[in-house]
N, C-alpha and C positions, 0 to 999 in steps of 0.2 A: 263509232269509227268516224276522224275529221274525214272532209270532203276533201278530197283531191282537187286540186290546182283546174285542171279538165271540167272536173264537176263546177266547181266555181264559174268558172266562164261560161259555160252550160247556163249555170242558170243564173246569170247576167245577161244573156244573150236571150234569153226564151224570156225573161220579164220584157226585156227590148223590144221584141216582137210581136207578146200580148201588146203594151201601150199602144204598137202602130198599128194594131189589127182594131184596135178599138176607136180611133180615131178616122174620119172620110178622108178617104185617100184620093189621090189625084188618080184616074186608070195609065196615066205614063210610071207612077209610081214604081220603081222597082226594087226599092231595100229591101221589102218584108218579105220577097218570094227569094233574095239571095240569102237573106239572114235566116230563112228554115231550109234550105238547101246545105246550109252553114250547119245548123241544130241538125242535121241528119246525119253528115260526116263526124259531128261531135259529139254524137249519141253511141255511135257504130266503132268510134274508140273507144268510148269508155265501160261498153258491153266488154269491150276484149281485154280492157285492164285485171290486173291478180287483184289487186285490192280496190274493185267497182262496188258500186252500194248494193245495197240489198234489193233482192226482187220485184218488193212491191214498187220502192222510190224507183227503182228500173220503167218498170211496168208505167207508173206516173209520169214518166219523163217522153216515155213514148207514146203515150196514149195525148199528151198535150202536143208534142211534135205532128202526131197524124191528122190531130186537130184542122193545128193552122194550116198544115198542107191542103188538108179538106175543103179551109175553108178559101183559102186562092181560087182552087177548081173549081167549086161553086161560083166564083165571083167570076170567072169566063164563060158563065154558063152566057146563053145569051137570054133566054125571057125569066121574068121572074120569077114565074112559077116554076121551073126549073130550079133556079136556086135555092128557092122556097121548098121542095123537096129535095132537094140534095144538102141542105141545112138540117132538114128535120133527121137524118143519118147522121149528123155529126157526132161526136161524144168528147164535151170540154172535159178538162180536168176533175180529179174532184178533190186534190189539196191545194190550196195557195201555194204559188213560188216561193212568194216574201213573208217575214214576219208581218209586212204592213201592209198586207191583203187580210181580210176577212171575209169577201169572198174569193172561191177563185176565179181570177182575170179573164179564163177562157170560159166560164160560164157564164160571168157578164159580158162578154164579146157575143158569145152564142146567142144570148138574148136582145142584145140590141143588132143583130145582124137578122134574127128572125124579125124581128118590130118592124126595121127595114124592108127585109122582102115583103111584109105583110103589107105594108103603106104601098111600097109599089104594085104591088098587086092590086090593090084594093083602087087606085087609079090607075091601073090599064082596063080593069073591068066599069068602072063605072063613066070612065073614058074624060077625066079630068084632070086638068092641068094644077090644083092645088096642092100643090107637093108642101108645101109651107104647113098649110092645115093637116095634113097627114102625119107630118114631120112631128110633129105639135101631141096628134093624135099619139103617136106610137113612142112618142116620148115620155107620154101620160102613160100609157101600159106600161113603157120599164122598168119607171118608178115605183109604178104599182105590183111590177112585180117581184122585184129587186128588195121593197120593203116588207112584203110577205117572207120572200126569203132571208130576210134580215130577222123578222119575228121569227117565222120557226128556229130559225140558229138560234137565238139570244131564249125562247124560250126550250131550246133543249140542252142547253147548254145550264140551265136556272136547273130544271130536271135533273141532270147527272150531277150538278155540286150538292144538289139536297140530296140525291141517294147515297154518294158520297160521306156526306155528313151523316146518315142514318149507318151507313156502313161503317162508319168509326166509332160509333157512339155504343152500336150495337158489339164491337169489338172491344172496346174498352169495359162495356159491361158483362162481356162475358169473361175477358183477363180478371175483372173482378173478383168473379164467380169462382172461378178458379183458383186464384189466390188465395180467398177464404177457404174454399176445400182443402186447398194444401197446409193452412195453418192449423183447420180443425184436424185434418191425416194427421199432422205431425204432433199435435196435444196429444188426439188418441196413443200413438205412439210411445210417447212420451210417459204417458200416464200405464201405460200399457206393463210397459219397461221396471217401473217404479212396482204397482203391482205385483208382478213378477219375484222381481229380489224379495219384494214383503215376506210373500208366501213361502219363496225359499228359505228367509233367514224364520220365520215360524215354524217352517215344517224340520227344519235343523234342530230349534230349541224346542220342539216337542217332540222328536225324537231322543234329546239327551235328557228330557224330563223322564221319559217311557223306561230309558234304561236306567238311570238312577231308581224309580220305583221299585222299579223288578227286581233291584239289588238287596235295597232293603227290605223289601217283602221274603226274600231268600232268606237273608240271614236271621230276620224274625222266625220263620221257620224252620230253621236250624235250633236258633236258643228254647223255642217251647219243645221241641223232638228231646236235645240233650236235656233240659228241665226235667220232660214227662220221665225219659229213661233211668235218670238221675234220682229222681222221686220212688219210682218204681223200685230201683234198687234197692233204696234206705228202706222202702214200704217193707220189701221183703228179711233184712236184714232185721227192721226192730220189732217185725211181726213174724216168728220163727213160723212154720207149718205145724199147724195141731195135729197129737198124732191120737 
């Protein structure tokens, strides 16, 4: 089913809102908290539309709306360890918005907002001012994490195109299989068929052999009886009874 008009700006507006969640905001900053207040009256129409998407892309649209709202409130939390725990309850996305995501936006947000609270954390507790070196630091983890996540995607992604391929392969060799059975069924048949007639057009001409025999074997049997009778007759005729 095409997207609706609704749907489309939907998800113009929530790619909108990943990039500014993902980027350090000014705390006067105010678009990203009106632009998911925006995404929540946009979501709550298009639940009510006759022709809204299907449940799961439903479910997907609200689960990255609840997100970013999540992740505002965390961001008022006031220490970090707060946030830090109120992040670790989030739950980003788990499709991309865009064709031009290959991850999705809200779970790279979620990871660099956790790296974030972990850095400030990690200098409230050890009680220093090198936010630069932290910065640094948890930049190094994202990457690091980001490309783990990049490898398992790309390697499960190599996985399901090879089973794929073993699934086609294994299908076209059993269409094979198949095919030849149905050509040996059909010779059988065939020959079957042929057979058939043979025996009938034999057991015809050895039936019309059976009765021709029996006919002339009758009438042999007739001419020796009239013979013998015949014989008989003369026998008694040229050979009178001695008296």
């Amino acid at each position: 089913m095409a997207a609706t008009r609704l749907e489309l700006n939907l998800m113009r507006l929530l790619s909108r809102c990943e990039a500014l969640a993902a980027e350090r905001r000014d705390p006067e900053e105010w678009r990203l908290e009106k632009y998911v207040a925006a995404l929540e009256d946009m979501l709550r129409e298009l639940k009510k539309q006759s022709s809204k998407p299907a449940p799961e892309l439903l479910n997907e649209y609200s689960r990255k709306v609840d997100f970013l709202k999540g992740l505002l409130e965390a961001e008022k939390l006031s220490s970090s360890m707060e946030k830090a725990l109120a992040n670790q309850f989030l739950a980003p996305g788990r499709t991309p918005t865009t064709a031009k995501e290959r991850t999705p936006a809200t779970k790279t947000v979620h990871l660099q907002t956790k790296a974030r609270c972990t850095g400030q954390m990690r200098s409230e507790l050890l009680g220093t001012v090198c936010l630069t070196s932290d910065e640094k630091q948890s930049a190094v983890e994202l990457d690091a994490v980001l490309q783990h996540h990049q490898d398992v995607q790309e390697k499960l992604a190599e996985e399901m195109l090879s089973l794929a391929r073993s699934l086609k392969n294994n299908t076209l060799a059993a269409q094979n299989v198949i095919k030849q059975d149905n050509q040996t069924l059909s010779h059988s048949l065939r020959m079957a068929d042929q057979n058939f007639e043979k025996l009938k057009d034999e057991s015809d001409r050895l039936e019309q052999h059976a009765k021709k025999s029996v006919d002339w074997l009758l009438w042999i049997m007739l001419i020796v009886v009239c013979f013998i009778f015949i014989s008989m007759i003369l026998f008694i005729r040229i050979f009178p009874k001695l008296k």
